[in-house]
N, C-alpha and C positions, 0 to 999 in steps of 0.2 A: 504493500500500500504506500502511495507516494505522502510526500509529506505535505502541509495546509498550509495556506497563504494567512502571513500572519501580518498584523498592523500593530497589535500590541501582547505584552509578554506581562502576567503579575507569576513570581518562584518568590520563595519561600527563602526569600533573601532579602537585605537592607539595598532598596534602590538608591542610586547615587544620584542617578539624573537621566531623562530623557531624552534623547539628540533629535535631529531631527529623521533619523532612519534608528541608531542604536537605543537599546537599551542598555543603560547600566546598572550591575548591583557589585557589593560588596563581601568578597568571600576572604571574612578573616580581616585584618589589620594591612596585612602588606601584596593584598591580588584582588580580581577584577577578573566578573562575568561578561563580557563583550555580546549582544544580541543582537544581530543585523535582522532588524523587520522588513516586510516589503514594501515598507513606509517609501514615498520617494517625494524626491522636493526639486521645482523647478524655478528659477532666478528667487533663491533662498526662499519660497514659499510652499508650506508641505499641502500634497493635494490630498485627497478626500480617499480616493481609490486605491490600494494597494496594487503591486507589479507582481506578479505570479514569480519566484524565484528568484527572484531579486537580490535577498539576504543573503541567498545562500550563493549566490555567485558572488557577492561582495566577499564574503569571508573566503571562499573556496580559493576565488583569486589571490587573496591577501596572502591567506596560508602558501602557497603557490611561491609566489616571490617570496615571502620571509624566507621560505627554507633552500634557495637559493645565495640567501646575501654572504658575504666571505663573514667569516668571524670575529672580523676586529669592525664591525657593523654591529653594535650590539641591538637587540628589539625587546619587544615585552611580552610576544607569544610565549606561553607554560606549553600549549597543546589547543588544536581545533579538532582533535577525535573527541566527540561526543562520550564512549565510553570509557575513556579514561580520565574526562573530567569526571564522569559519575561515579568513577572509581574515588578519584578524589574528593567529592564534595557527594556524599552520597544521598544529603538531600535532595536534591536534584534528580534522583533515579525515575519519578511519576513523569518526569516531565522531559523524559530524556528523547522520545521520539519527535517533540516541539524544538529542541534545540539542535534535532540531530543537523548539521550542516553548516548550521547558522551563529554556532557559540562559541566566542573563543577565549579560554584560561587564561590571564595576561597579569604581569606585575604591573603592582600598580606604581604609579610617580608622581613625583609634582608635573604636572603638565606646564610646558613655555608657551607663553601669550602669543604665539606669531602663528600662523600658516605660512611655510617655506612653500610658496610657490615658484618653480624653477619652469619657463615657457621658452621653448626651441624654437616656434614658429609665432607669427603676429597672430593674437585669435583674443575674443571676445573680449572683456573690460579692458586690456590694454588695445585692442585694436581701435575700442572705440573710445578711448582718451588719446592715443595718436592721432586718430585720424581730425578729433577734436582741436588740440591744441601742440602736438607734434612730441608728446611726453610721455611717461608713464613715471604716476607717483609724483607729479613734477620735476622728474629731471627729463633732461632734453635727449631724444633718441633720433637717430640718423635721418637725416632729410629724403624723402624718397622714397619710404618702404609703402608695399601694399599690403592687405586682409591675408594672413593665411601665409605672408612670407618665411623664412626661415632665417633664424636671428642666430648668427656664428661670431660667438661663441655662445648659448644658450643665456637668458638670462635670469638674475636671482633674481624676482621680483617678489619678496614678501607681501602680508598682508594681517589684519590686523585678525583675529577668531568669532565668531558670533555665532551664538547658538540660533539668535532667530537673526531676522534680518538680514542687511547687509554686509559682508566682508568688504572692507578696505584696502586698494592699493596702498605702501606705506613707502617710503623711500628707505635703502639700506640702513643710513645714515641714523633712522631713528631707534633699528632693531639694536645698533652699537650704543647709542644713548641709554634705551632703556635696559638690553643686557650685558652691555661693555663688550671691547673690542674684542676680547679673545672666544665669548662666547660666540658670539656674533661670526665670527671667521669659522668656529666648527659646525656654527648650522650652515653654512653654503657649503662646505668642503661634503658635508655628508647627505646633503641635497645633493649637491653634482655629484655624485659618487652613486647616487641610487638611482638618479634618473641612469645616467651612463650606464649604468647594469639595466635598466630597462630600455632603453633604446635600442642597445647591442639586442636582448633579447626578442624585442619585437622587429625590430629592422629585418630580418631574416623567414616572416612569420608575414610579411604584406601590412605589418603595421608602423604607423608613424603614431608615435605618443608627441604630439604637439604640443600640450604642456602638462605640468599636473601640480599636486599641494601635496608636502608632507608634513609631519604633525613629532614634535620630541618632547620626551619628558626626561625627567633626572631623577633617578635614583641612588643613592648612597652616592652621588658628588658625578656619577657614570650619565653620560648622555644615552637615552634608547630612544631608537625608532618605534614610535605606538600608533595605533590607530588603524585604518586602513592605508593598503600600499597599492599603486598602481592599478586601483579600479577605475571601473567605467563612472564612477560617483567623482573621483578626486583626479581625473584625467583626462583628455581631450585624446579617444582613440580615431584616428583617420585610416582608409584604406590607403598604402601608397600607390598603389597603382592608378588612383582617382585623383592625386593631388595637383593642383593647378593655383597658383598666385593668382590674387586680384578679385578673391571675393569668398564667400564661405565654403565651408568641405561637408562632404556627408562624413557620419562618423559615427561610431559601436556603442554608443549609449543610447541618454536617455533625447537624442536629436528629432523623434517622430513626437515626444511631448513638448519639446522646445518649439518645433514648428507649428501644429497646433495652436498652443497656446499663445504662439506669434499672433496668427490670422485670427483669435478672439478679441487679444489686446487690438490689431489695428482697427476689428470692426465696432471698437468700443462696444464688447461686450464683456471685458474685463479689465480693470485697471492697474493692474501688476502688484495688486496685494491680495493678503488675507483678506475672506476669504475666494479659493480658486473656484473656477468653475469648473462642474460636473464633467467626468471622460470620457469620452465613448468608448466602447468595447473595443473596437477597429485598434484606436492609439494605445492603448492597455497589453492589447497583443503582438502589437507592432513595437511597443519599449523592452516588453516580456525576454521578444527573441532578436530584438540587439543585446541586451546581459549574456545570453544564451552565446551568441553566435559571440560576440567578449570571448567569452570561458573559451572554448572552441578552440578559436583563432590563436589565442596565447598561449595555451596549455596544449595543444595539436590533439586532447581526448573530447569528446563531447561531458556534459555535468553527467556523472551518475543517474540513472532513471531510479532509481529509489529514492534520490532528494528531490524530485520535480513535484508541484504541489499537485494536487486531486481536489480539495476542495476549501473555500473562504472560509475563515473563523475571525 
């Protein structure tokens, strides 16, 4: 029996906090239950309708790359096998076919106030403050570029974290202000070091990762890489084979709700906030299987047919 599309998770754990796809709880003093629901959220607004599998390509992915990164990479995954968290946390055993796919064991940390977003090619908020006033973050970016170009050598462009709302461009300059120079220098060095293990990886796979966010926390004085890695949530996947300068790309997310929800905003029948409007079935199954074709495309297997959902709860 496949597993149920999920929107929200209550285990018999201390919630930490809701995101806007995870769930969080607390196991213990010093780890963290990770729950990718199939919550999905489009220009930072969470919609109403669940994505059938969603979660569990989030995590499946993530787990994916973590256990690819070299060793001197440290992360916060304990385990994303369902039954060896249940081994560990044995409360959780009723509720283990809910998690199966979607849960991951993780140390917990102080989490850093920045989103490390690291963008290869010109695309979305920075394209449209370029094409605005020739900047991103306000500093000044090369005269000339087009939607979609390829920026060599990749750039660090942070930003600021928001659970609801809007995330902010931020210039480097204030991530060294507010966490000094030397921190500030190993969140780029391990931003470019993880996108570069994902480029290499997808490059050869027909895919262009044109930009994405990473997310670190510290533990015992140690920088980890937490959160999700290189999903179709916190990354801009494009086919290479389709890529063409001078205007927008098709791409393996969530791009058939982004358009959509384009053509409601210009018909003014939505104003780009809470709340969104109603999905239709068509776009629901058309975001479903770009996650899907995601997983696929990067990992060369299809997801598991035991994790795919059967029915909404």
């Amino acid at each position: 029996m496949g597993a149920t599309v999920i929107t929200r998770t209550e285990l018999p754990l201390p919630l930490v906090r809701r995101g806007k796809v995870r769930d969080v709880y607390a196991v213990g003093d010093d780890r963290l239950l990770l729950v990718a629901s199939d919550r999905i959220s489009a220009f930072d607004v969470v919609m109403h309708e669940a994505i059938p599998a969603k979660g569990i390509v989030l995590t499946q992915i993530t787990a994916w790359w973590l256990a690819q990164l070299p060793s001197d990479i440290p992360h916060h995954l304990v385990s994303a096998d369902v039954d060896a968290i249940v081994r560990d946390v044995p409360v959780l055993a009723p509720h283990a076919a809910l998690l199966r796919g979607r849960a991951m064991l993780c140390l917990r940390t102080e989490v850093i106030p920045v989103e490390c977003v690291i963008r290869g090619y010109l695309s979305g908020s920075a394209w449209k403050e370029y094409r605005a006033h020739g900047t991103l973050a306000g500093e000044r970016l090369p005269d000339g570029l087009k939607e979609s170009d390829r920026l060599s050598p990749p750039l660090f462009s942070p930003a600021t974290k928001a659970e609801t709302g809007h995330d902010e461009n931020i210039p480097v300059s204030r991530v060294i202000n507010e966490l000094g120079p030397a921190r500030a220098a190993e969140l780029e060095s391990l931003t470019r070091r993880v996108y570069a293990m994902g480029t290499a990886a997808a490059e050869p796979r027909g895919i262009i990762v044109a930009d994405t966010k990473f997310e670190f926390g510290v533990r015992h004085g140690r920088v980890l890489l937490i959160d999700e890695v290189l999903t179709p949530d916190s990354s801009r996947f494009w086919p290479a084979d389709q890529w063409a300068p001078g205007g927008p790309q098709p791409s393996f997310d969530k791009q058939p709700l982004r358009d959509w929800l384009d053509v409601e905003r210009a018909a003014g029948r939505w104003n780009g906030d809470a709340p969104p409007p109603t999905l239709p079935d068509s776009v629901i199954a058309a975001t479903s299987a770009r996650y899907l074709d995601a997983y696929l495309r990067l990992t060369g297997h299809p997801l598991d047919p035991a994790l795919l959902p059967s029915s909404p709860t």
